[in-house]
N, C-alpha and C positions, 0 to 999 in steps of 0.2 A: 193409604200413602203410596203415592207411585215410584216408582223405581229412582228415578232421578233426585226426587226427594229424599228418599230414602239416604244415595249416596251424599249428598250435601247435608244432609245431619249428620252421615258417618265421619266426614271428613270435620264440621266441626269439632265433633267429639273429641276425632284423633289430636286435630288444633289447638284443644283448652289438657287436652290431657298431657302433649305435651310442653303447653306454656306452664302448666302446672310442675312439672317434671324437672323443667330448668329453669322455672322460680325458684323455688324451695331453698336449693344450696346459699343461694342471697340474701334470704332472709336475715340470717346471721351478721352479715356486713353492715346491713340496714341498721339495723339496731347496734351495732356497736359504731357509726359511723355519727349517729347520735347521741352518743352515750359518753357523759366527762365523767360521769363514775359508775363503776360495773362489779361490786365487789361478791363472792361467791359468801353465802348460797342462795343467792337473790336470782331469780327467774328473769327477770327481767332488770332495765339499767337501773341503776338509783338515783340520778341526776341525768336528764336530759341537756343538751347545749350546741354549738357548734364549734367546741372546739378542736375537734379531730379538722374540721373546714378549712378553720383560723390556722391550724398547724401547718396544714397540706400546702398553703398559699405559702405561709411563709419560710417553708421549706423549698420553694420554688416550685410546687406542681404544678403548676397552670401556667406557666414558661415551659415547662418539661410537657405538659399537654397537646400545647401549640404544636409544639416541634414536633412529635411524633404521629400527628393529624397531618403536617405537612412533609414528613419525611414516607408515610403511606400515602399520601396522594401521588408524588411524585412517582414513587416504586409504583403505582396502579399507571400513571398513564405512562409511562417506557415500559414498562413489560407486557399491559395487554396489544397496543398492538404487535409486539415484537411474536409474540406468541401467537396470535391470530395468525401472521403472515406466515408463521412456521408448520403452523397446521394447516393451513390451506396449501400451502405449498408440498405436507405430506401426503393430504388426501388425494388430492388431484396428482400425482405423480411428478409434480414440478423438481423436487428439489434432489439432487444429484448423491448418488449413495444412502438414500431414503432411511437402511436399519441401522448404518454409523451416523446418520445424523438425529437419530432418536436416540441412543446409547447415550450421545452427547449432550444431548439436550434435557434426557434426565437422568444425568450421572449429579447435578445436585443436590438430587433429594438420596442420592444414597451414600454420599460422603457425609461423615461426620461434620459438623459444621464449625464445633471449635478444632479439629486439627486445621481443617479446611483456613479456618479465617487466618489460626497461627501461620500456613505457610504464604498465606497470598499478601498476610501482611508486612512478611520482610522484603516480599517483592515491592509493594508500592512506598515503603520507607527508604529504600534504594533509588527507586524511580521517582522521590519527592513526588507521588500523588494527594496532593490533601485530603484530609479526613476526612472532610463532608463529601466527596467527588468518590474517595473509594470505598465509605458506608454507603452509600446508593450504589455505585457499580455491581458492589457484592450481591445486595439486596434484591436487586434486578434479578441476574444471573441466579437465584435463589427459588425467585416468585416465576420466572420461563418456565419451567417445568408446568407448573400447578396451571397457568394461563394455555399453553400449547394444548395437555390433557382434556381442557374445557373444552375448547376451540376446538380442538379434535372433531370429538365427540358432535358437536356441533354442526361441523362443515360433511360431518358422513353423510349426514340426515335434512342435511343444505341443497336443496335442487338448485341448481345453477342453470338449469333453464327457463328462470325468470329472466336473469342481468343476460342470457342472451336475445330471450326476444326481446327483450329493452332497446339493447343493440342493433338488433334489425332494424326494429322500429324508427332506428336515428338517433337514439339517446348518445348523449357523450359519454364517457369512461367517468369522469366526475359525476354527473346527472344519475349514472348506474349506480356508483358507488354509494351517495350521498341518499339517496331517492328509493335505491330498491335492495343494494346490498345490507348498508346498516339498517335500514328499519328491520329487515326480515332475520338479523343474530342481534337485537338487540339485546333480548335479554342474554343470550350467550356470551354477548359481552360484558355484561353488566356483572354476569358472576364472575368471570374470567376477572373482572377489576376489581371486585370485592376480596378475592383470594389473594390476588398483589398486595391487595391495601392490607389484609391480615398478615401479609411474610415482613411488610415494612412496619405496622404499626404494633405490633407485638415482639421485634426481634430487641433480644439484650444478647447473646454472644457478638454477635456481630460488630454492634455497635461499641460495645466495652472494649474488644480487642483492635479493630481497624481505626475507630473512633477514638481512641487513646485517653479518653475522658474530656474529647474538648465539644463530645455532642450528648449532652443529658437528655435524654429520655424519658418520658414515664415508667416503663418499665426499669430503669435503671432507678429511677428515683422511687420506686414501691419496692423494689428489691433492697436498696441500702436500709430501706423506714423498716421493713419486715424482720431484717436479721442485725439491726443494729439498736435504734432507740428502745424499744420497747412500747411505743405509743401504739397502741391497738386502735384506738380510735382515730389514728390518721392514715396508717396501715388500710383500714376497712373505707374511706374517704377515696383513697389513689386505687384500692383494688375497684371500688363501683365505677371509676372513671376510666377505669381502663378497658371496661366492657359495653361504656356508653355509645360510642361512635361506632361498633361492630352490629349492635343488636339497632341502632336509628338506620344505618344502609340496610342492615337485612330484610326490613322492614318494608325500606320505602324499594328495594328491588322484591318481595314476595310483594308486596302491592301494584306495585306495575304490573307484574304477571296474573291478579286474580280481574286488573282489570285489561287487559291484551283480550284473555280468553273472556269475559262478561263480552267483549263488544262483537266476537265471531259469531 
């Protein structure tokens, strides 16, 4: 077995051991996501059904699904480029006061986030900002940090002496950007948007406290089911849903990359 072989069996190894690894814990959910009756001390369910499914619908999850698919997309496309341009602008020494403007940029991931939301919320109830304008402001302002850190990282290890001989060559500023800059961070971007979409598609402080209750969520609505009915089987319904749209991107972003590097 030659060397290279060797390393592409190590790495599937490492790949199933850990698809292995973060299966496991779900198995649990699976089965009681199934399961209209589960009485102890039976191993498994006693009646198969879908009515944890039936509940989950008609408790609103799939209204509350939408909306948290669409409130992470949003938070992914205004914060990664916002980020991008923050770190490009800190690698290259573009941007003015360089170590207060990093203090600034990730002083959100070190503030607590429910004092945080408590005070930024009396501001925008003062300043009539609507709920759905200032759960996305926040959320942004939340996901920069995690997007600039990518980006960082990224643009260190970014030659920029492609988009200038581009330049020389006669290319436009657009033609550069479009043609030679995105193709060459795309996947940096791609995580950079994935980490957005996780600070917008997973947030419940945020939402519950600036949101005032007038933006339901999936996590708002797996939180109410979890400590309030007692329904286990719609409870295990909203939690497999809440992890669906995070492990389908990561997916189709580690696939993009396994095929980037097959084509060099």
């Amino acid at each position: 077995m030659t060397a290279s072989a060797s390393t592409r069996w190590l790495r599937r190894a490492v790949a199933a051991l850990l698809v292995v690894w973060f299966t496991l814990p779900f198995v649990p959910l699976v089965l009681w996501a199934f399961a209209d009756r589960w009485s102890s001390p039976a191993r498994l369910p006693t009646e198969w059904g879908l009515d944890g499914l039936t509940s989950a619908v008609a408790q609103g999850g799939a209204e509350a699904f939408g909306r948290s698919i669409v409130l992470g997309l949003v938070v992914a496309v205004i914060a990664t480029p916002l980020g991008a341009f923050a770190a490009r602008a800190l690698v290259y020494g573009w941007a003015p006061l360089p170590r207060l403007l990093t203090a600034l940029l990730f002083a959100p991931v070190l503030l607590p986030p429910f004092a945080a939301a408590l005070g930024i919320n009396v501001l925008f109830l003062r300043a009539r900002i609507p709920a759905l304008v200032g759960v996305v402001w926040v959320l942004v302002v939340m996901a920069i940090p995690y997007t600039t850190f990518s980006m960082r990282a990224a643009y260190a290890a970014h030659d920029i002496g492609y988009e200038e001989e581009a330049r020389i060559l006669g290319a436009s500023r657009s033609h550069v950007l479009w043609h030679v800059h995105f193709p060459l961070l795309s996947s940096a971007l791609a995580r950079s948007a994935f980490l957005a979409f996780l600070v917008g598609w997973s947030d419940y402080v945020v939402t519950v406290i600036i949101g005032g209750g007038q933006i339901v969520t999936l996590p708002l609505i797996t939180a109410a089911a979890a400590s309030g009915i007692g329904n286990d089987a719609m409870v295990a319904v909203l939690a497999l849903a809440a992890v669906v749209p995070p492990i389908v991107l990561l997916s189709i972003i580690v696939q993009g990359r396994w095929r980037k590097e097959a084509a060099r």
